[in-house]
N, C-alpha and C positions, 0 to 999 in steps of 0.2 A: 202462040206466044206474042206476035205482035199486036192482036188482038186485045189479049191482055192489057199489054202496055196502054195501047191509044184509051181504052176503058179504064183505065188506071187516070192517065193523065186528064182526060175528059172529067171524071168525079173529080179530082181534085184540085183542078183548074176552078169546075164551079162551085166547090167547097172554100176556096180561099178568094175567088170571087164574093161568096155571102157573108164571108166574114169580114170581110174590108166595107162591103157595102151595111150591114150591120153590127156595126160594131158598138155603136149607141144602145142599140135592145139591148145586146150582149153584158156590155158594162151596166145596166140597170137591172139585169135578172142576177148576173154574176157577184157584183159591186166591183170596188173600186180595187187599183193593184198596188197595194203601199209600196212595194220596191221602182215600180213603174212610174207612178207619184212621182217618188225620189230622183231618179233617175232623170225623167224626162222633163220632168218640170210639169207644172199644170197643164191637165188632161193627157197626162202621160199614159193613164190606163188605155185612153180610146188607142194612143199613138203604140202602143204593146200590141192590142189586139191589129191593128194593121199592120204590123209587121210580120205579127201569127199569118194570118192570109196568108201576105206574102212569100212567105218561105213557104206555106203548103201548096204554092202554086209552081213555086222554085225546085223543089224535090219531086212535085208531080212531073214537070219537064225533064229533071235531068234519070228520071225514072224510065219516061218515055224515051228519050234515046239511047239509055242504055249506060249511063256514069254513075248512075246509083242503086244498088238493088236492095230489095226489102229481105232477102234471105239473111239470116244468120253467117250463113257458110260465107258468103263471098266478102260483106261487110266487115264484119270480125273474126279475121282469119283465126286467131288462136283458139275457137271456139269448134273448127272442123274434128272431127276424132282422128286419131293416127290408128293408123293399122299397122 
């Protein structure tokens, strides 16, 4: 299990690592985020996709210690079955 985690947080650490550091490719294969535009003002798309990153590197941490889990069951509890 903690195994998992640290494997867990290691991907996704350098998954939102690649995405902040590419985020220019990303925005040129993907194109442009018209609400991100809006939003952030110009080059809001690049500034969208680093914050992408950055939450996947935020959820990979608070995964790795144990404040967020990826199951169903515990995330959204009304979702458990009743017996």
């Amino acid at each position: 299990m903690v195994l998992t985690r640290i494997v867990v947080f290691v991907v996704t650490f350098l998954l939102g690592i690649g995405i902040v550091r590419n985020a220019e490719p990303i925005v040129r294969s993907v194109g442009h985020l018209d609400w991100a535009e809006r939003t952030f003002g110009a080059g809001g798309s690049y500034t969208a996709w680093k914050i992408a990153g950055v939450l996947v590197m935020i959820f990979g941490f608070l995964y790795a210690i144990g404040r967020f889990d990826l199951t169903p069951g515990e995330s959204l509890p009304f979702l458990r079955p009743t017996s």
